[in-house]
N, CA, C and O atoms as CSV, one atom per row, in Angstrom:
chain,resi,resn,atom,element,x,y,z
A,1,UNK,N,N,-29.677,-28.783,173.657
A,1,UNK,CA,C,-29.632,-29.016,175.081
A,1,UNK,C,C,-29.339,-27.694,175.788
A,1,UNK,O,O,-28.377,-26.950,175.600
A,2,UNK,N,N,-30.299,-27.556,176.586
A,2,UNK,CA,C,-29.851,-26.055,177.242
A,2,UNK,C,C,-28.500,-26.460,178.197
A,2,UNK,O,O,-27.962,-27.531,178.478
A,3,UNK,N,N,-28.248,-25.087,178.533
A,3,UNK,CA,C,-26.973,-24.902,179.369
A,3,UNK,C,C,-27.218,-25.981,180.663
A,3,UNK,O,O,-26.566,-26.988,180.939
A,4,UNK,N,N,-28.030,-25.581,181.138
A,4,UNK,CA,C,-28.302,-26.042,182.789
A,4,UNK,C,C,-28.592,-27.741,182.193
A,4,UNK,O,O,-27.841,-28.311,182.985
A,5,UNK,N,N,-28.879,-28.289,181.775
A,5,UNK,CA,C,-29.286,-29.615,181.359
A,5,UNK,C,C,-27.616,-30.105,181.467
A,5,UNK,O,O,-27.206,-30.873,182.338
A,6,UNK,N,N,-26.795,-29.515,180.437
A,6,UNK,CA,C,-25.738,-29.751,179.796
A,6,UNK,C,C,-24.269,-29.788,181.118
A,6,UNK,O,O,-23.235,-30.453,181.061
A,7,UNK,N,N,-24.766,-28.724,182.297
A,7,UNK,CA,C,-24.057,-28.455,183.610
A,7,UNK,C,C,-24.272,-29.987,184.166
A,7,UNK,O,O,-23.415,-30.869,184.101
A,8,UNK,N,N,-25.699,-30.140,184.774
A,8,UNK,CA,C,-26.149,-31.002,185.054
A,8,UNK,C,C,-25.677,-32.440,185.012
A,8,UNK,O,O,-25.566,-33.255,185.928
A,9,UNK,N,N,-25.368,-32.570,183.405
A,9,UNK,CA,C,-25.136,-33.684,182.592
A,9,UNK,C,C,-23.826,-33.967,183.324
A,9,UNK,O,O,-23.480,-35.038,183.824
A,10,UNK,N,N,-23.185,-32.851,183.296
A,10,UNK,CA,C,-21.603,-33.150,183.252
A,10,UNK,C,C,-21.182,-33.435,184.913
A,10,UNK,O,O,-20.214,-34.124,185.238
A,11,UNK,N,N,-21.956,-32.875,185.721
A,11,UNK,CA,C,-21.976,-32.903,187.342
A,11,UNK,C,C,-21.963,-34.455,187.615
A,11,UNK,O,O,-21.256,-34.921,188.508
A,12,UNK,N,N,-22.771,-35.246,186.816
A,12,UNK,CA,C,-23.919,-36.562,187.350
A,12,UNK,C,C,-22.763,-37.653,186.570
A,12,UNK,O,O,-22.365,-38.742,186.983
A,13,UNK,N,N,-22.442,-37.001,185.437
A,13,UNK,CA,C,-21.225,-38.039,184.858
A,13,UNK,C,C,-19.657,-37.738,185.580
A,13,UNK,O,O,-18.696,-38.436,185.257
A,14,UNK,N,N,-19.532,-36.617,186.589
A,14,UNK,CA,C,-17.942,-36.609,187.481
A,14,UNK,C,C,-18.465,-37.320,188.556
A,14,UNK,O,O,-17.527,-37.933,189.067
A,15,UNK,N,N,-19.452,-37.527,189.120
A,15,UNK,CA,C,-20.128,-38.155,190.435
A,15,UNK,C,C,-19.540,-39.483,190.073
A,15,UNK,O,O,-18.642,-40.101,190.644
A,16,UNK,N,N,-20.409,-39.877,188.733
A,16,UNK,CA,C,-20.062,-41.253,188.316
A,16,UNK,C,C,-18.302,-41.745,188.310
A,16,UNK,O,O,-17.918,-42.558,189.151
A,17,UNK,N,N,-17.678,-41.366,187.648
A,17,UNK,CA,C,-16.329,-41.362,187.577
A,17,UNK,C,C,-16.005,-41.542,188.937
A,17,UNK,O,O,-15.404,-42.509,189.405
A,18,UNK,N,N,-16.422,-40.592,189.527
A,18,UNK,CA,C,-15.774,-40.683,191.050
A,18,UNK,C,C,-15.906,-42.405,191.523
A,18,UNK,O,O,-15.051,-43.259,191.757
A,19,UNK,N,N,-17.373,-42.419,191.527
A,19,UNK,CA,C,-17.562,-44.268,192.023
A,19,UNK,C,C,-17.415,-45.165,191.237
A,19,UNK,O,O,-17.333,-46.312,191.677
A,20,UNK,N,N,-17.360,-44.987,190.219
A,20,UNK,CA,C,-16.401,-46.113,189.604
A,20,UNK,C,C,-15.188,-46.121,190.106
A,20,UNK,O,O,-14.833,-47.077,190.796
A,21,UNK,N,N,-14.173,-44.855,189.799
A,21,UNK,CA,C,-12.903,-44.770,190.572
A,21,UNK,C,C,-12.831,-45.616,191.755
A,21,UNK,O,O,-11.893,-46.403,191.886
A,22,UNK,N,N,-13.648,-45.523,192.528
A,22,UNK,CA,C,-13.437,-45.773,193.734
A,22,UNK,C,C,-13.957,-47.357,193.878
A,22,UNK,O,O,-13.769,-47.973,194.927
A,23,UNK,N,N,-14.680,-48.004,192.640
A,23,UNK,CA,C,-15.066,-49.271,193.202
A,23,UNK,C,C,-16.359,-49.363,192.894
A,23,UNK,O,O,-16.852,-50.382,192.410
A,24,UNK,N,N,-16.925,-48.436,193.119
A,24,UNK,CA,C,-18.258,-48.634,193.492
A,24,UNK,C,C,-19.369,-48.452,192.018
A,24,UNK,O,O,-19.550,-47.345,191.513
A,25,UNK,N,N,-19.901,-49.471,191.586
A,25,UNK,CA,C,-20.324,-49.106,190.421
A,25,UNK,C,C,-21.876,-48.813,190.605
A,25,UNK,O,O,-22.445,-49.673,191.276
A,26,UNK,N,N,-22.486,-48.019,190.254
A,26,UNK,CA,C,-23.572,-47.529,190.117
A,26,UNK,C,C,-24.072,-47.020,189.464
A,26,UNK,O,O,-23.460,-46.270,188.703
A,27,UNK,N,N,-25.542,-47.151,189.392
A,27,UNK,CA,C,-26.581,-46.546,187.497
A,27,UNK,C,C,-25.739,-45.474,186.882
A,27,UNK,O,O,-25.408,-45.202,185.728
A,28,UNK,N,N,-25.431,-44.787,188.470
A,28,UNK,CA,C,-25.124,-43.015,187.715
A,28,UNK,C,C,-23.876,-43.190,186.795
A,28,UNK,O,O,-23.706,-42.388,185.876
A,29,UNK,N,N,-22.971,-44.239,187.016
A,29,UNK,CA,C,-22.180,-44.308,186.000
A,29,UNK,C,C,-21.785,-44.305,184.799
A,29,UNK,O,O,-20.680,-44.068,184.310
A,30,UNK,N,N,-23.170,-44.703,184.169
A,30,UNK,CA,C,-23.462,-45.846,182.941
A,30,UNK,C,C,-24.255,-44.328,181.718
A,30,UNK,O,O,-24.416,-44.222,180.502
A,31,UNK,N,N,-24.604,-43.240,183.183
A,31,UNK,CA,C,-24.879,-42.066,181.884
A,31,UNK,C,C,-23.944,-41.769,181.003
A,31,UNK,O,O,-22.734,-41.822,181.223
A,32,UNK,N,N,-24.697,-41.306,179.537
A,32,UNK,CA,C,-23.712,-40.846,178.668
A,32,UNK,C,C,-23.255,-39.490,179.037
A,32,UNK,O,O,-24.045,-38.801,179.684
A,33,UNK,N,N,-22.203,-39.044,178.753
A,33,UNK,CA,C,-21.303,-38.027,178.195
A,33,UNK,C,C,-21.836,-37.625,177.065
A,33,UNK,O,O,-21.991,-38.162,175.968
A,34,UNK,N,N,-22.233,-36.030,177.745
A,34,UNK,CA,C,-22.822,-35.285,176.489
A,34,UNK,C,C,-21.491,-34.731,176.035
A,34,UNK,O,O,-20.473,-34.408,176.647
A,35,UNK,N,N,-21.752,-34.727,175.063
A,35,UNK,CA,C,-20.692,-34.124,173.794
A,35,UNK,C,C,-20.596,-32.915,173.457
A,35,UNK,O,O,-20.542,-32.780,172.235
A,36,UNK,N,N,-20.535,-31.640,174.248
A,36,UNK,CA,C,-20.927,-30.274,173.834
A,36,UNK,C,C,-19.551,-30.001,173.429
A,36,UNK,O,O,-18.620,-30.264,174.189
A,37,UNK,N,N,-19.370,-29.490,172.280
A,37,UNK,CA,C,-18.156,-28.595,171.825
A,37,UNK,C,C,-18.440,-27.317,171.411
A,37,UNK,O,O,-19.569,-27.051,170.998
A,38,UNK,N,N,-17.413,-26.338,171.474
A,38,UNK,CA,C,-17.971,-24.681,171.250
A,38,UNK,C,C,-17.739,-24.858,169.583
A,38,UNK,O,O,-16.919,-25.528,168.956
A,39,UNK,N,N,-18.651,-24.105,169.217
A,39,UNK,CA,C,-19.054,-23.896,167.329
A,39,UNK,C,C,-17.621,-23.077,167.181
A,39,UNK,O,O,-17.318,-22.046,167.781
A,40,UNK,N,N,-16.857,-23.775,166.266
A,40,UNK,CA,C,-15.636,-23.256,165.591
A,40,UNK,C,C,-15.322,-21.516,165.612
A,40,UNK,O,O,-16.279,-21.128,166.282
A,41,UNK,N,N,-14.963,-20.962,165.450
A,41,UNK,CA,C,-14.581,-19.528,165.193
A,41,UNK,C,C,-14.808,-19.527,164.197
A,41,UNK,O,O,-14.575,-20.450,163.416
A,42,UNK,N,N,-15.464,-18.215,163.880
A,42,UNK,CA,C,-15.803,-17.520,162.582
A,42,UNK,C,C,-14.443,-16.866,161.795
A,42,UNK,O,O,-13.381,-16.870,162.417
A,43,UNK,N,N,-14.474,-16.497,160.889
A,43,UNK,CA,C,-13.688,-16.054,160.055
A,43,UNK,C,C,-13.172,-13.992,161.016
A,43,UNK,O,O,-12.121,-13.567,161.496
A,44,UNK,N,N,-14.256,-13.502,160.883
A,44,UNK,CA,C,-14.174,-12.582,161.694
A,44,UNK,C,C,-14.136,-11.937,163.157
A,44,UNK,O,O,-14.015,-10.796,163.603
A,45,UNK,N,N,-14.356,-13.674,163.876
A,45,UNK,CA,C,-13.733,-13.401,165.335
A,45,UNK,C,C,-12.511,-14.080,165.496
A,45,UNK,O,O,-11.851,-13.927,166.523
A,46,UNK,N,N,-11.961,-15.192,164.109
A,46,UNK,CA,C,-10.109,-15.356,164.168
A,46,UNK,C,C,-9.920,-14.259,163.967
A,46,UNK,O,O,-9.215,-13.937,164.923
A,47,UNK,N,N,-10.125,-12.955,163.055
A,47,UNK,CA,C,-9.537,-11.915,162.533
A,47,UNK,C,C,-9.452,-10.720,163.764
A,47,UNK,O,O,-8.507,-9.950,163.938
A,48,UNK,N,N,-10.361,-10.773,164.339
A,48,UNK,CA,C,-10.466,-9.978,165.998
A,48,UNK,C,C,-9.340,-10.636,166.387
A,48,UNK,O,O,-8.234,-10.152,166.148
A,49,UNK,N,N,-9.426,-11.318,166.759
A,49,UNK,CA,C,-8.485,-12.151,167.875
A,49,UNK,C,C,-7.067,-11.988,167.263
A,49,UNK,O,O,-6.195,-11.591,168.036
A,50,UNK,N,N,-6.784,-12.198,166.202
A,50,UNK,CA,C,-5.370,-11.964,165.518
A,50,UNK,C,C,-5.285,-10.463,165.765
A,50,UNK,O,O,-4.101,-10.151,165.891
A,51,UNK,N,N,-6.018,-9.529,165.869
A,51,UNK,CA,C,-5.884,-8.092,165.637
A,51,UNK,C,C,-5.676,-7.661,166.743
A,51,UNK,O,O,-4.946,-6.673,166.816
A,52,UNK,N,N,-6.329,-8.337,168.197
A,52,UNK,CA,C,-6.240,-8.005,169.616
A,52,UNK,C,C,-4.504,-8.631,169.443
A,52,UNK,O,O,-3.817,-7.650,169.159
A,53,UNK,N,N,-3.914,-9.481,169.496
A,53,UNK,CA,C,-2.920,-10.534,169.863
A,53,UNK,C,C,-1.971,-9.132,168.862
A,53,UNK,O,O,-0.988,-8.619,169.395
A,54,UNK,N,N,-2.230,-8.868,168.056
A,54,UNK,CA,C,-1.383,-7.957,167.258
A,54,UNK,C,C,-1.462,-6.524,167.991
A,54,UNK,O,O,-0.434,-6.025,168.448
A,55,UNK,N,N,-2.338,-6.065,168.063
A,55,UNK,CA,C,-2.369,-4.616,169.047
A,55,UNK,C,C,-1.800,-4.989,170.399
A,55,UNK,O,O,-1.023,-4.145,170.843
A,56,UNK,N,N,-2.044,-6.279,171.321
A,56,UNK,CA,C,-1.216,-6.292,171.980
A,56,UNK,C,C,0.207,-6.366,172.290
A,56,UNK,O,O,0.727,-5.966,173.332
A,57,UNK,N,N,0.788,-6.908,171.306
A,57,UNK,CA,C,2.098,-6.701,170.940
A,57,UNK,C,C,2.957,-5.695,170.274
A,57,UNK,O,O,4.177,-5.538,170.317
A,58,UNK,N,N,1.623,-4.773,169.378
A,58,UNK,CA,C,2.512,-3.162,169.261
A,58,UNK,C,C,2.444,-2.392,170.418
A,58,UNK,O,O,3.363,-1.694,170.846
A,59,UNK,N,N,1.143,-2.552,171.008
A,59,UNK,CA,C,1.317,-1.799,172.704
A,59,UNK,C,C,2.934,-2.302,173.565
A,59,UNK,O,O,3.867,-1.515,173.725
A,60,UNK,N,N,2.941,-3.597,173.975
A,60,UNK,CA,C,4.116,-4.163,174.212
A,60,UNK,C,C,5.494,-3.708,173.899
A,60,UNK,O,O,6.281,-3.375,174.785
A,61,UNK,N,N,5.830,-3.694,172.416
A,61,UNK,CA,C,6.719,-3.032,171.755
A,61,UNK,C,C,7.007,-1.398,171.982
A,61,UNK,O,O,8.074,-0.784,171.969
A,62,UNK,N,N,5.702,-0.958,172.185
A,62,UNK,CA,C,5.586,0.606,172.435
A,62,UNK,C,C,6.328,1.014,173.687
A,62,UNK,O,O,7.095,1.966,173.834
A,63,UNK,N,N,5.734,-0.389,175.032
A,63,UNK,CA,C,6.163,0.199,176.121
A,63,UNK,C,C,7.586,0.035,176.671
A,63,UNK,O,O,8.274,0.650,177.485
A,64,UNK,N,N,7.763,-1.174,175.802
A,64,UNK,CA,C,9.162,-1.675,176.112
A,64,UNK,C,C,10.295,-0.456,175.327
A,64,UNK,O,O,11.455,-0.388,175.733
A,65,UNK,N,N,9.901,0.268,174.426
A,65,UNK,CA,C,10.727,1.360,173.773
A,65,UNK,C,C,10.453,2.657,174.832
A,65,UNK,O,O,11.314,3.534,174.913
A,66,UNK,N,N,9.400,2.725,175.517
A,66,UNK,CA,C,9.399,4.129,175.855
A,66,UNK,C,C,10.562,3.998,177.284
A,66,UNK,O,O,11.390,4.715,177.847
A,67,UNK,N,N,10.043,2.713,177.399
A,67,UNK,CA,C,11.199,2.535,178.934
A,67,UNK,C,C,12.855,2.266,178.689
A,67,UNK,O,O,13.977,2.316,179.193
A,68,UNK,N,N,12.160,1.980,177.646
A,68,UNK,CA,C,14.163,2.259,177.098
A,68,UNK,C,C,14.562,3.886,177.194
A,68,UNK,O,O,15.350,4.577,177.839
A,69,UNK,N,N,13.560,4.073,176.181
A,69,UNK,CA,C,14.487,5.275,176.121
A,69,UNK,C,C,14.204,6.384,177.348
A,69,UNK,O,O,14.305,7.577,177.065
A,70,UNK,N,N,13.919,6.060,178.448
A,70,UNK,CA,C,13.107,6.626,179.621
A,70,UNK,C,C,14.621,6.420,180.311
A,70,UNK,O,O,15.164,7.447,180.719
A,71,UNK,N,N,15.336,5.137,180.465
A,71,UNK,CA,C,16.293,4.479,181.032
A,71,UNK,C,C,17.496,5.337,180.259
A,71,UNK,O,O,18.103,6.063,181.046
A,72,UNK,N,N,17.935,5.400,178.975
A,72,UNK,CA,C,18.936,6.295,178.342
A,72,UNK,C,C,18.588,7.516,178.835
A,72,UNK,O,O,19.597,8.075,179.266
A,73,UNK,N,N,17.479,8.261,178.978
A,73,UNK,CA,C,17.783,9.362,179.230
A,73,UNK,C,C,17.870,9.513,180.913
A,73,UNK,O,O,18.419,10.490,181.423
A,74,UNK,N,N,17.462,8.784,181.451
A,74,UNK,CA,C,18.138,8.982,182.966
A,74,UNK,C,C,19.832,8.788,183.276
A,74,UNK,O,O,20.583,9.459,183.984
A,75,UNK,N,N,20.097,7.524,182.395
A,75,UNK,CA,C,21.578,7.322,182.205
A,75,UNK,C,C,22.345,9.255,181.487
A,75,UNK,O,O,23.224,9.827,182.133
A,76,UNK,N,N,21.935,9.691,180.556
A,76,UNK,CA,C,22.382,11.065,180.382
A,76,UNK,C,C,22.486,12.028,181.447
A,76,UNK,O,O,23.404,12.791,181.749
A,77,UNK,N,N,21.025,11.775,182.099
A,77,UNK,CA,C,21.213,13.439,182.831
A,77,UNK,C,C,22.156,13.327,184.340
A,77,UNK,O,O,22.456,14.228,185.124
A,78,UNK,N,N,22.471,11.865,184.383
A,78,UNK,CA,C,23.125,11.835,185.510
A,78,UNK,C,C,24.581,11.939,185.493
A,78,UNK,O,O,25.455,12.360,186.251
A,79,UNK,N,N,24.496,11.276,184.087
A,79,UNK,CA,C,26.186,11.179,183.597
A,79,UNK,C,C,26.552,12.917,183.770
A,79,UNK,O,O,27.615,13.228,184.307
A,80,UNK,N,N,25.599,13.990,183.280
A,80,UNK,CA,C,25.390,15.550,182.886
A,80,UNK,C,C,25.679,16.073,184.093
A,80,UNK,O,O,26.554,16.917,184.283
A,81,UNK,N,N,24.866,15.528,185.048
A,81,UNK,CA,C,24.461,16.574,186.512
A,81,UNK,C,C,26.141,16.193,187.322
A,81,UNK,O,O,26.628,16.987,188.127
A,82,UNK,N,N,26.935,14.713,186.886
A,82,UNK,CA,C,27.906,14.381,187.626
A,82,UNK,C,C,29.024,15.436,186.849
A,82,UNK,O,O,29.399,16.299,187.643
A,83,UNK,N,N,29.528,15.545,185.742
A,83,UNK,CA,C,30.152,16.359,184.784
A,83,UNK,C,C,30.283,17.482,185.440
A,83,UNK,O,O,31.375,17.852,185.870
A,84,UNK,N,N,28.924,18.310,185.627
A,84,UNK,CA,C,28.573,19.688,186.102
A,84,UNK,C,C,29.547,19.858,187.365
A,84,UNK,O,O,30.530,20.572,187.565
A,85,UNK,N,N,28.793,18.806,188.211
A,85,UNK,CA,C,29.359,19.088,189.647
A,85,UNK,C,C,30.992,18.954,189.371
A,85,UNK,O,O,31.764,19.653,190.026
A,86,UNK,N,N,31.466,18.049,188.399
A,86,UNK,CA,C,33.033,17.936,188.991
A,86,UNK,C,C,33.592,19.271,188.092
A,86,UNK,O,O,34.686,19.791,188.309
A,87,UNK,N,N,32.852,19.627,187.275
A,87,UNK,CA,C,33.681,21.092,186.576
A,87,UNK,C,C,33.580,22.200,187.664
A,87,UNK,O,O,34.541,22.926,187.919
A,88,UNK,N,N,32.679,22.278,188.138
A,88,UNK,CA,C,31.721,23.608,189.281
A,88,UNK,C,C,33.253,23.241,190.507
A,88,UNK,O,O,34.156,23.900,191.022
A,89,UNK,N,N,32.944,22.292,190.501
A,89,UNK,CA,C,34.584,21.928,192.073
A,89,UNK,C,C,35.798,22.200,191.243
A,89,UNK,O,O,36.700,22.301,192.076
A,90,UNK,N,N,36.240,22.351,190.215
A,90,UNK,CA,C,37.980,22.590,189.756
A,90,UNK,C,C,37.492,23.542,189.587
A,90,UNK,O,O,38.387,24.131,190.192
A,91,UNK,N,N,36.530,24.707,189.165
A,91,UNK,CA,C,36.544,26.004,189.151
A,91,UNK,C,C,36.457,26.895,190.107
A,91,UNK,O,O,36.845,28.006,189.746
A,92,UNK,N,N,36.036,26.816,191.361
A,92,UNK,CA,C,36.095,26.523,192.609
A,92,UNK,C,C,37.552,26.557,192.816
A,92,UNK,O,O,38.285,27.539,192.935
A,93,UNK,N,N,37.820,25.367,192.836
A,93,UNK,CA,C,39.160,25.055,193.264
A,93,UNK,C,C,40.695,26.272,192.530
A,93,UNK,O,O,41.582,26.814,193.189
A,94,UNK,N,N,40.505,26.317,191.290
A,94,UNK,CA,C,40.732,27.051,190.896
A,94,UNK,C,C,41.039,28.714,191.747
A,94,UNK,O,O,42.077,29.181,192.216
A,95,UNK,N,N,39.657,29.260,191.668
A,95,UNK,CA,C,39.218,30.234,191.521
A,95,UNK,C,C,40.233,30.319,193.570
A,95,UNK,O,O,41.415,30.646,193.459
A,96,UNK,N,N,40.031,30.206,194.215
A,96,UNK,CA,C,40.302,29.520,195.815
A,96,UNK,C,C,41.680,30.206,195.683
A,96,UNK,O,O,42.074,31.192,196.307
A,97,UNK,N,N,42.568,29.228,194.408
A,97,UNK,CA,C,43.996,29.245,194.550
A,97,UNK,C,C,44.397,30.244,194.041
A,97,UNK,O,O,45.560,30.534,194.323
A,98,UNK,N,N,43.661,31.155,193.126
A,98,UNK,CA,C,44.076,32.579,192.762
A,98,UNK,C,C,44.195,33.419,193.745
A,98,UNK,O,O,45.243,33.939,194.126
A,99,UNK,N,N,42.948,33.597,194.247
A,99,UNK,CA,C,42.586,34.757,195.421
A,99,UNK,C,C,43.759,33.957,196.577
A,99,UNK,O,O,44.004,34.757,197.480
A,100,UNK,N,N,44.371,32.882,196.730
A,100,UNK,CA,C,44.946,32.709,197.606
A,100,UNK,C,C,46.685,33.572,197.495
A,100,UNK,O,O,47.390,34.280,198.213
A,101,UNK,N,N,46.747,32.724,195.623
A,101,UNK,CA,C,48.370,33.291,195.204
A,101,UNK,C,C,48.321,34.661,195.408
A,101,UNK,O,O,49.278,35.249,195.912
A,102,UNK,N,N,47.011,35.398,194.973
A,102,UNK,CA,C,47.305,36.742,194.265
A,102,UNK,C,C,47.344,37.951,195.462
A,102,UNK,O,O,48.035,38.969,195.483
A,103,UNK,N,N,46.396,37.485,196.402
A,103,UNK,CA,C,45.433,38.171,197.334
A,103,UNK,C,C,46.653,38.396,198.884
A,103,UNK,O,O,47.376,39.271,199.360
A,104,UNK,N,N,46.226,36.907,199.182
A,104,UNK,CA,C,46.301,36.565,200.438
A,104,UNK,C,C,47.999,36.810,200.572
A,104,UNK,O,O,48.406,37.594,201.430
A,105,UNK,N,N,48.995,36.068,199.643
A,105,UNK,CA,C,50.148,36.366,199.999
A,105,UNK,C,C,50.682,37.662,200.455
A,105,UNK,O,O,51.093,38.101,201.530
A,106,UNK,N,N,50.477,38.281,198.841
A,106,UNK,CA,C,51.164,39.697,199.629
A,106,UNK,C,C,50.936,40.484,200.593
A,106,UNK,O,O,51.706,41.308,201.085
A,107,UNK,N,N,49.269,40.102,201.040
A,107,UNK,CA,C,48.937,40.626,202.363
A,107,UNK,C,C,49.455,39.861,203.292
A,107,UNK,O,O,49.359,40.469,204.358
A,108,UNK,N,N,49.962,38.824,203.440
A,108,UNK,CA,C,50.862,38.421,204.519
A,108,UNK,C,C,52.421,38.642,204.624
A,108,UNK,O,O,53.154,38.324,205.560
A,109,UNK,N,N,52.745,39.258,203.448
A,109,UNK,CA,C,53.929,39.865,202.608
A,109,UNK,C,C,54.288,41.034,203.645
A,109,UNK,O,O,55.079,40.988,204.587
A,110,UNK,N,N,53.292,42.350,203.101
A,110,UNK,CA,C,53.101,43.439,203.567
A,110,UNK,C,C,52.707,43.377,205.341
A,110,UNK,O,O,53.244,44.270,205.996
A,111,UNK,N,N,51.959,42.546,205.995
A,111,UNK,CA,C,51.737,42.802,207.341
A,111,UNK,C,C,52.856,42.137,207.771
A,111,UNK,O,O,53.055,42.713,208.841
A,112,UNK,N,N,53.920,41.126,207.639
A,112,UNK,CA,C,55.030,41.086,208.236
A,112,UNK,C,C,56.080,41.721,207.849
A,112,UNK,O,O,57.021,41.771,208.642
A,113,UNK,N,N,56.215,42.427,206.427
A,113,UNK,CA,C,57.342,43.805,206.923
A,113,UNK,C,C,56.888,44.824,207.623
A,113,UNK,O,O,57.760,45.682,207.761
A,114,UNK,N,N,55.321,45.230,208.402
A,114,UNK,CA,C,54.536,46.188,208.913
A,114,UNK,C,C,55.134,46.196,210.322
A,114,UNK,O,O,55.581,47.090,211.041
A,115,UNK,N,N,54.967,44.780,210.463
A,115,UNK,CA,C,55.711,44.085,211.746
A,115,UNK,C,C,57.261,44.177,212.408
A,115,UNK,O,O,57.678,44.170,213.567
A,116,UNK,N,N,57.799,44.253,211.297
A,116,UNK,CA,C,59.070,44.113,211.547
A,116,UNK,C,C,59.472,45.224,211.310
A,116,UNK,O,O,60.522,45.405,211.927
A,117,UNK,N,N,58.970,46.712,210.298
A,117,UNK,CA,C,59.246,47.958,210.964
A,117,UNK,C,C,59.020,48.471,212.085
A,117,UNK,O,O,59.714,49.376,212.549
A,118,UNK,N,N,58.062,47.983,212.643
A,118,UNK,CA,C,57.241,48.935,213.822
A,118,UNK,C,C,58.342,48.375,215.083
A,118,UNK,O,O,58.450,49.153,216.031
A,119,UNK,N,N,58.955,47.404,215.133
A,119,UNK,CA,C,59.615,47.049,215.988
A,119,UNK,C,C,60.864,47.706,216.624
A,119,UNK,O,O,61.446,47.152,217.556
């Protein structure tokens, strides 16, 4: 039975259904139901199909690992870049309170006994 026969077939037998459904019985009802089923799978298009269903799931596996470890290493460099910054500020901070002890005092040392000679 060609395709279009077989379309056909199946169009003229939902028509039918319909008016029966509904009450209404008519010739078109009483056609048979063609019986088309698809020819079983071959041995070598189950084996495709298992091999697609399998490559799709090492792809899967692939991507779900790369985004992992895509995700750990963003978790590192931030944990890294935060580290940096808070060492870079106590050295800083540091560095501030030297030039302050070492520097700045005795020059405020020296310009108020400067002060208090000149007077």
């Amino acid at each position: 039975m060609s395709i279009v026969r077989v379309w056909i077939a199946r169009r003229l037998f939902y028509l039918g259904t319909i008016s029966v459904c509904q009450g209404n019985t008519t010739a078109i009802s009483t056609l048979p139901v063609p019986q088309v089923s698809p020819p079983p799978p071959t041995h070598r298009a189950q084996s495709s199909a298992n091999r697609k269903s399998r490559d799709l799931s090492v792809w899967t596996l692939v991507i779900v690992v790369v985004v992992a470890a895509a995700a750990v290493v963003a978790v590192v460099v931030v944990v890294v870049v935060v580290v940096v910054v808070v060492v870079v500020v106590v050295v800083v901070a540091v560095v501030v309170a030297v030039v302050v002890e070492v520097v700045l005092v005795p020059l405020v040392v020296v310009v108020v006994l400067v002060m208090v000679l000149l007077q």
